[in-house]
C-alpha positions as CSV (number, residue, x, y, z in Angstrom):
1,X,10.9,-39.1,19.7
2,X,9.4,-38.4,16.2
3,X,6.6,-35.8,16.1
4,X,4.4,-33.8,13.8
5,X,3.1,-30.1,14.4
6,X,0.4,-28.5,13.0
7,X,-1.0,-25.1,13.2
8,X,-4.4,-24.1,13.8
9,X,-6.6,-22.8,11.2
10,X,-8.7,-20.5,14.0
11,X,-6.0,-19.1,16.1
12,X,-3.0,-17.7,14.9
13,X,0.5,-19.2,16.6
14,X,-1.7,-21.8,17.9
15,X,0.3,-25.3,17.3
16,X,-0.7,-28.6,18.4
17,X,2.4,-31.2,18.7
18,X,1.4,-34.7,17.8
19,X,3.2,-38.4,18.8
20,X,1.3,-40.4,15.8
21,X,1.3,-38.1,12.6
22,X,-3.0,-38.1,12.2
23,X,-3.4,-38.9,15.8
24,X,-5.4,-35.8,15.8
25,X,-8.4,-38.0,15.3
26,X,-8.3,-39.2,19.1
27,X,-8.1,-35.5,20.6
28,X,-10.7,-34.6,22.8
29,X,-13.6,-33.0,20.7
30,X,-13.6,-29.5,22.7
31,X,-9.4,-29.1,21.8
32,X,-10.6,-29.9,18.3
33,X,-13.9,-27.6,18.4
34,X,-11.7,-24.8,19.4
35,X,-8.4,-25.8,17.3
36,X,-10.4,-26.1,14.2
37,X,-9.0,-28.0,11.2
38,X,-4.7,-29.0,11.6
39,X,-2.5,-27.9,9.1
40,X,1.0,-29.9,8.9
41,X,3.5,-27.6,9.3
42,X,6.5,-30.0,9.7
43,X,7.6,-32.8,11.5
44,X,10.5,-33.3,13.3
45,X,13.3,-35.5,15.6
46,X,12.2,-34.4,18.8
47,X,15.1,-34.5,22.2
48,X,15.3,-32.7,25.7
49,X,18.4,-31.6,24.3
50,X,16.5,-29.7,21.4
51,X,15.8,-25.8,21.4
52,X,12.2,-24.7,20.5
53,X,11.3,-20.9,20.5
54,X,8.4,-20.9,23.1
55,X,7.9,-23.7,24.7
56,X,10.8,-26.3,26.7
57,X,11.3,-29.4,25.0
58,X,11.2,-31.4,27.6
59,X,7.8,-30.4,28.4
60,X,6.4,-31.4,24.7
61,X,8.1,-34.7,25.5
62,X,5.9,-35.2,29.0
63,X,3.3,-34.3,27.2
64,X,3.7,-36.4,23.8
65,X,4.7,-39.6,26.5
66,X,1.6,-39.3,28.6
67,X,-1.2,-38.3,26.6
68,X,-0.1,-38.4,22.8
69,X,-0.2,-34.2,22.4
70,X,1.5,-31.2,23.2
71,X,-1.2,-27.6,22.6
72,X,1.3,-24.8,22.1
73,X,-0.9,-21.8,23.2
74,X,-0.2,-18.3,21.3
75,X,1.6,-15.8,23.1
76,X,0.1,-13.0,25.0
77,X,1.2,-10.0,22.7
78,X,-1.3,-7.6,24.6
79,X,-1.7,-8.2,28.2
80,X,-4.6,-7.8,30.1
81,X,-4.9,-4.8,32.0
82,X,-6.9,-1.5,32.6
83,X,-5.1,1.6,32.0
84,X,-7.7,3.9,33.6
85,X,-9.0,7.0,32.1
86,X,-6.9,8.8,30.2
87,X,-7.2,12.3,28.9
């Protein structure tokens, strides 16, 4: 399956996978509120077979079969947690 990425203009390492190449027009409004404007960043031959750095493949395929877009969230560099007082 052909698809197209683009990255988010308000959240870094935010990508949104796409089925149709401007089938952004037809995402819900609150993905695209919080998204903000796409940015093409390539497109590509898509398999189950194929290796992508953070997310499974065969998951963006589901995804791109059943409701036209995959959101690739950024990664949690600094989990949440509470370190207590420290001196």
């Amino acid at each position: 399956m052909h698809c197209w990425i683009y990255k988010s203009s308000r959240k870094q390492e935010m990508y949104l996978y796409l089925a149709d190449q401007d089938g952004y027009d037809d995402l819900p409004e609150p993905l695209l509120q919080g998204f903000g404007k796409p940015s093409l960043v390539m497109n590509l031959e898509l398999g189950s077979d194929r290796k992508l750095a953070r997310v499974d493949a065969g998951q963006v395929l589901e995804a791109l079969r059943v409701q036209g877009y995959f959101l690739q969230m950024p990664p949690d560099l600094e989990p949440d947690m509470d370190y207590g007082d420290r001196p």
